[in-house]
Every structure is written in structure tokens, then in C-alpha cells.
N, C-alpha and C positions, 0 to 999 in steps of 0.2 A: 634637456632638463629645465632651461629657462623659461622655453614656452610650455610644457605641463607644470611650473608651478604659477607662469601667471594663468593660465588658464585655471587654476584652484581659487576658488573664492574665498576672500577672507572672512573672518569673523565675525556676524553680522552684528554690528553696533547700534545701528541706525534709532532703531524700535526703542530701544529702551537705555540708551547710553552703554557705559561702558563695562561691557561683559566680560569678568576677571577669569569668572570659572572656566568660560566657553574660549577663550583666550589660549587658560592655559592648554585646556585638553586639545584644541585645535590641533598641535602639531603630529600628535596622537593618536586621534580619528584618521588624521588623513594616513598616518601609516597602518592601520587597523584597517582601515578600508583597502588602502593597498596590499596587504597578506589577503584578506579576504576574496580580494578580486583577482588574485593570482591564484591562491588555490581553485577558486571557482571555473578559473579558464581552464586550467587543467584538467578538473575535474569532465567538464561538459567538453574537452579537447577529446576524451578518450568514452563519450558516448551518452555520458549522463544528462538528463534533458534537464536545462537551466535554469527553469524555473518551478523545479522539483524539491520538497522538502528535505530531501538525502542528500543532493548535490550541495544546498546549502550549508545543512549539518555539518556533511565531513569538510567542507570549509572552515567550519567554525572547530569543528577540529585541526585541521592542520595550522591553524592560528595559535592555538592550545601549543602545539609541537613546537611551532618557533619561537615563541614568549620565555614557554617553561628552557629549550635548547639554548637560549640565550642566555638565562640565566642560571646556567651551571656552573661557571666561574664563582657569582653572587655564594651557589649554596656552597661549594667546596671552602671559601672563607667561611660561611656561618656554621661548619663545622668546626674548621680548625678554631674560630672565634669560640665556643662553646667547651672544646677542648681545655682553650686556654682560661676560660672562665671557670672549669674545673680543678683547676691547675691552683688557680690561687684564692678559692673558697677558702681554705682557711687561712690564708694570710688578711682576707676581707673578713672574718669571723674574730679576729684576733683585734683589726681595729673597731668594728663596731666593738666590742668586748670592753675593749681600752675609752669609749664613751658613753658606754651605757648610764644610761642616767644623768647624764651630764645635758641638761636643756639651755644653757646660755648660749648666745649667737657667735661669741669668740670658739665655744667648744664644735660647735654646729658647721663653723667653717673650716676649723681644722682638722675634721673627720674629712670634711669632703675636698680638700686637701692633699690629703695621706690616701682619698679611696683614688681619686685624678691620677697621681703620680702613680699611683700603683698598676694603673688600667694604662698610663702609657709606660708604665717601664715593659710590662707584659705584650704590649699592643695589640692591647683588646677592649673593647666597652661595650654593655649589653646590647645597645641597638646593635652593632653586628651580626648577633645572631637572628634580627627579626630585618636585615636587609634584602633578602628573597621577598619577603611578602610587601612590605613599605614598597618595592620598585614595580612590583604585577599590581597593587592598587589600583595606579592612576589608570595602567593598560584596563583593567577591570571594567573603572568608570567613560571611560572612552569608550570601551566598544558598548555600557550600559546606554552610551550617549546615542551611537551610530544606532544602536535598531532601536532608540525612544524615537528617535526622528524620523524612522523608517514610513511610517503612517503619513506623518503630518506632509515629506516630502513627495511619499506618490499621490497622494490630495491634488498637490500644486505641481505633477510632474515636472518636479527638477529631483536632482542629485544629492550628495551629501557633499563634503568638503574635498573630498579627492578624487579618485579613483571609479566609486561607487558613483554610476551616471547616471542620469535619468531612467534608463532602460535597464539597469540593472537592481537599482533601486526598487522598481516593479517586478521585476522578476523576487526581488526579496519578500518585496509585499504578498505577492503572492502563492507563494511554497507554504507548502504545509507539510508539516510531519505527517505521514501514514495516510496523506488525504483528508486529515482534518483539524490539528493543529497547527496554526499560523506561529511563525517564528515569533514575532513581535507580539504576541499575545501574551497576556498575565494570567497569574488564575484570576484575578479579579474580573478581568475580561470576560472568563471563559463560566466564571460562575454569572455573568452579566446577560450573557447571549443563552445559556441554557447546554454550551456545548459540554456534553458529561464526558465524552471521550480524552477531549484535551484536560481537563478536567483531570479527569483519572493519572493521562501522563505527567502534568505538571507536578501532580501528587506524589507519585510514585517516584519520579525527579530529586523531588526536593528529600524525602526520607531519603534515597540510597545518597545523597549530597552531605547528609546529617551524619548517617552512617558511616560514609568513606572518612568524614572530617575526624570523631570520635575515633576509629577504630586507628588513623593514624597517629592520632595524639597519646592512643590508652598504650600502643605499642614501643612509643618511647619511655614513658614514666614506666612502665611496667618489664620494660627490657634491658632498658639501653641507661639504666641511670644508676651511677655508684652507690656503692652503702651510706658513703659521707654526704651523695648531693641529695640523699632521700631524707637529710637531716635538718635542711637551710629552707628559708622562707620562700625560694623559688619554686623548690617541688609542692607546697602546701598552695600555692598560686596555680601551680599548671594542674593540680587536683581538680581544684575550685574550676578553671576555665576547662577542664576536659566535661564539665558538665553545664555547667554555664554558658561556652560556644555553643551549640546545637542551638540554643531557645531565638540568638541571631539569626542564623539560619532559616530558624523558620518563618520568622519574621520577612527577611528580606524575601525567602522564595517566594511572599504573595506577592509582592510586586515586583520582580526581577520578570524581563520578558522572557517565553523560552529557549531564545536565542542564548541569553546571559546562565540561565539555569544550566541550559546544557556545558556551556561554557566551563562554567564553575565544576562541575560536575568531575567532568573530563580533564581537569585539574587536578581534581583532590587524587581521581585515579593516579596520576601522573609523580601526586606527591606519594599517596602512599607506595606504591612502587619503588620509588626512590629512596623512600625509609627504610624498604624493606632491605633493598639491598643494602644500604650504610650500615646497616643496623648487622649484618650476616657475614660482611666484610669488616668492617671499619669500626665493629664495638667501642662504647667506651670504658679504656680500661677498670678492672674491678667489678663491671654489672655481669649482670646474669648472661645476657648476651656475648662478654668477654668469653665468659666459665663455657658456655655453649660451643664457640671456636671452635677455643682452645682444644677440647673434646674430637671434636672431628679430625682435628687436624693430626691428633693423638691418631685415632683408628687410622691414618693415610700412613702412620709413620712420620710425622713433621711435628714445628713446635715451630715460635715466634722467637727470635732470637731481640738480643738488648737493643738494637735499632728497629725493632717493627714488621724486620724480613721474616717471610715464609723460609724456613730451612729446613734438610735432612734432621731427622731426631739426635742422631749420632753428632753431627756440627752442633747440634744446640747443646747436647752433654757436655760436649770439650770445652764448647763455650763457659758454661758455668761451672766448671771444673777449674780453669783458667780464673777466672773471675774469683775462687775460691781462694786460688792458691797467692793469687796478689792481695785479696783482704786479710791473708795472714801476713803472709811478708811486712804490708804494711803496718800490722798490729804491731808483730815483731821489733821493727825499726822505731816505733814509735816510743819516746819518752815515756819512763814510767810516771807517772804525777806522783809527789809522796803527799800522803794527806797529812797537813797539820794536826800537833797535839800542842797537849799545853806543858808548861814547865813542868810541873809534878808527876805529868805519865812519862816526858822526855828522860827525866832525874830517875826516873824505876827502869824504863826503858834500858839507860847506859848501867844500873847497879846490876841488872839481869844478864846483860850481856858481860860486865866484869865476871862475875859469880861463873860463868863457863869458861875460863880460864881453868889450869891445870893447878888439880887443890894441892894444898902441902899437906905434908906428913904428918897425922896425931904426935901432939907432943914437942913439935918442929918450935 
């Protein structure tokens, strides 16, 4: 392991002083490059020729698999993070409530105070839920980084930072989708050179990238979200961005290489998939998608008992039969609260209840 990472070149500084960006993403590329170059052995291990546009693709998919595979731990918190952010919507509706209007800097910090404590008593805080995507970023611009450099480094056949050698580097340069889109190509490229095929692909690319994005975002707000979180300034935001992301999208697709496109692509595949099942398993309770379940699980004979478990319909009756009979018992045992009155209805009160005393006799 010592001699392959001295044999890894550092960061080049030299040219221009000192490179923060290239810095960071270094440690990055070089793992990005190393998936890359391990699917690709694989890949051309079981026949596929190496410097073929499909050998390289389904590399850049099996990149896709280990990124997203890794971070599954990530989304399983930014569910339950999302959960728990449902959880105490209205206890945060109640403090904003308690400062509305109030714009002094004493009022200003004690709002955000009371929202802090409240986000660690629950332990949870919004970035949580947007921790899957903040941690695939930087991989994102990494691997944007590895095939921008792809050109410039088969120019001057050398390598990239790791893995990816001179001679594979060329082999990257030279695959093409279908025989005529080059990975590292942009459309700007591809409207540059006249080629309409790649052209067409990168097109067609970027819309189903737009699409898979939209259709996973419309499928949460429109499934997966209670009657109360369709009420908070969160859903009125993720509206706004289910129509607003896309016009990004399109933006970056002209200059994203099709290496990143497809990348991206095969992501959003990955997430919406993964929506779909959260969303068919894992409802949040109250949405429509709960009500949907719950339903099926009806036609099986089953029902979700008070901890979340799948149970026989018969165990879930007894269960809340049980649960019935202890909400009485406890009503039962419960102190009756007497409601206060005042002297004069107290003073009528006790003459009403004398007056049903046993009367005397006419005349007595």
C-alpha cells in the first residue's frame, strides 16, 4: 500500500500556487478512479473490449452502486431524521407562534434558543435530512473532475491521480457510446464538432435526468406527506423546488461531460427506486401512502400494531381491545376534578341539597 500511494502523484501546485479545490477533491478522484478501474477490470476480465464505450459506462455504473450502497446507513438516518422532524412540527409552530412579530435581537436569539434545544432534545436538525446528498456532492465533483481531465491528460499521455494510468486514461479517451459519443464529451462539444447523434444522446440524457429528478420529488410531496406537514413553510418550499430543480438540470446538463450525465442519471434511477420502496414500506404515518398500506395489508388479513409490527388482524384487535380496556380502568381510577363555583351558586348548591331531606308533616 506504501509504494502505490507513493507512486500516486500529488496535487499539482507548482503552475499556479496553491490548489484548495484540487486539494480537497484529490483524495477523491483517487478513490473514484480506483472503483472506476476495478469495475473496468472486471468488466474487460469477462470479455468486454477496454476501450469500448459500454465497458466504460457500466463502470461508471458500478461506481453509481457503490457511492449510492454506501450510503444507505446516511438515508436510513435521513429518514428517521425527517420522521422526527414531523414529530415536533408542531411543537416548532408553537415557538415560532410565541415570536411572531417580535423583531428585536433579544427576541431573535431566544427563538433560536428554544428551536436548538428543541432539535437536540429530539435529536434531529434539518441538515440531517439533506445528509445523503451534501456527502455524494463532493464524489459527484470528483468524478466531474476525473473525466474534465481526461482530454487534457491523454494530450500529454500521463494518468490521473491514481489508479487511472496512462493507458487507461486513453482507453477512456477513446470509447464512445454506440460508436460515436465520447464520454468526456459535453453537448457544447458535440454541438461544436456538428456531431448530431451524440447530440441527440446527451439530450435525451439530460430530459429523462430531469424527469427521474421531478417524478421522485412529486412522489413524496404528493404521497408520503401528512395532512399537518402539508400545512408548514417546508412543503410550500419543496413545491417551489419540485419545479425550480429541473431549470438546474438543465443548465448543468450542457456542460456536464457524458461520462457525469450518465452518472447522474443512474443516480436519480437509484434514488427514485429507493423512494419508491420507503415510501410502499416505510410510509409516513397519516399520508396517503400510510392510508394505502394500511389497505393492503387489510385484503392479507394483517394490520400494524402500536410498535410498527406487521401482525395477524386477530393480534391487532386484541391489541386494541386491551389498550381500550386500560384507557378505561385508567379514566376510572382517575380523580374526579370538581370544578370551582362561586359562593352564591355554593350557598343554592347546599339549600337544594337540604330541601331533599325528608319534609315534615302539614301543620307539624
Amino acid at each position: 500500500m506504501d509504494l502505490l500511494l507513493a507512486s500516486t502523484p500529488a496535487p499539482d501546485t507548482a503552475s499556479g500556487g496553491f490548489d484548495l479545490i484540487g486539494t480537497i477533491l484529490w483524495p477523491l478522484k483517487w478513490v473514484v478512479e480506483l472503483v472506476l478501474v476495478a469495475w473496468h477490470w472486471l468488466f474487460t476480465a469477462i470479455g468486454l473490449p477496454p476501450a469500448d464505450g459500454i465497458t466504460w459506462v457500466l463502470a461508471i455504473v458500478g461506481l453509481v452502486i457503490v457511492v449510492r450502497a454506501a450510503l444507505i446507513p446516511l438515508f436510513v438516518r435521513q429518514i428517521k431524521s425527517q420522521r422526527k422532524m414531523m414529530e415536533i412540527a408542531p411543537e416548532l409552530r408553537k415557538i415560532q407562534e410565541k415570536y411572531r412579530g417580535k423583531r428585536d435581537q433579544l427576541s431573535r436569539e431566544a427563538m433560536s434558543r428554544e428551536t436548538m434545544a428543541l432539535y437536540k432534545k429530539h435529536g434531529t436538525t434539518p441538515v440531517s435530512s439533506c445528509l445523503p446528498l451534501l456527502v455524494q456532492m463532493p464524489i459527484f465533483f470528483a468524478l466531474f473532475s476525473v473525466l474534465n481531465d481526461v482530454t487534457r491528460h491523454a494530450q500529454q499521455g500521463v494518468g490521473g491521480v491514481g489508479l487511472l494510468n496512462a493507458e487507461a486514461t486513453q482507453q477512456f479517451y477513446d470509447a464512445k457510446l454506440f460508436g460515436v459519443a465520447s464520454l468526456h464529451e459535453t453537448l457544447i462539444d458535440a454541438f461544436n464538432t456538428g456531431n448530431t447523434t451524440a447530440i441527440v444522446i446527451l439530450l435525451v440524457l439530460v430530459v429523462l435526468m430531469i424527469a427521474s429528478q421531478f417524478f421522485t420529488q412529486l412522489q413524496i410531496i404528493s404521497k408520503n406527506l401528512s395532512p399537518e406537514a402539508k400545512t408548514g413553510q417546508a412543503y410550500q418550499m419543496q413545491k417551489i423546488m419540485l419545479y425550480v430543480l429541473p431549470f438546474a438540470f438543465v443548465f448543468s446538463g450542457v456542460f456536464f461531460p457524458l461520462g457525469v450525465v450518465i452518472y447522474w442519471f443512474v443516480s436519480n434511477l437509484w434514488t427514485m427506486g429507493q423512494q419508491f420502496l420507503v415510501i410502499r414500506e416505510m410510509p409516513t404515518p397519516g399520508s396517503e401512502a400510510a392510508k394505502a398500506r394500511e389497505e393492503r395489508l387489510a385484503r392479507k388479513g394483517k394490520a400494524i400494531d402500536s410498535s410498527g409490527k406487521v401482525v395477524p388482524i386477530s393480534k391487532y384487535e386484541a391489541e386494541q381491545q386491551r389498550l381500550l380496556e386500560e384507557a378505561e380502568r385508567a379514566k376510572a381510577q382517575a380523580p374526579k376534578r370538581q370544578q370551582p363555583v362561586s359562593k352564591q351558586r355554593a350557598k343554592k348548591q347546599a339549600q337544594k341539597r337540604g330541601g331533599q331531606s325528608p319534609t315534615t308533616q302539614p301543620g307539624s
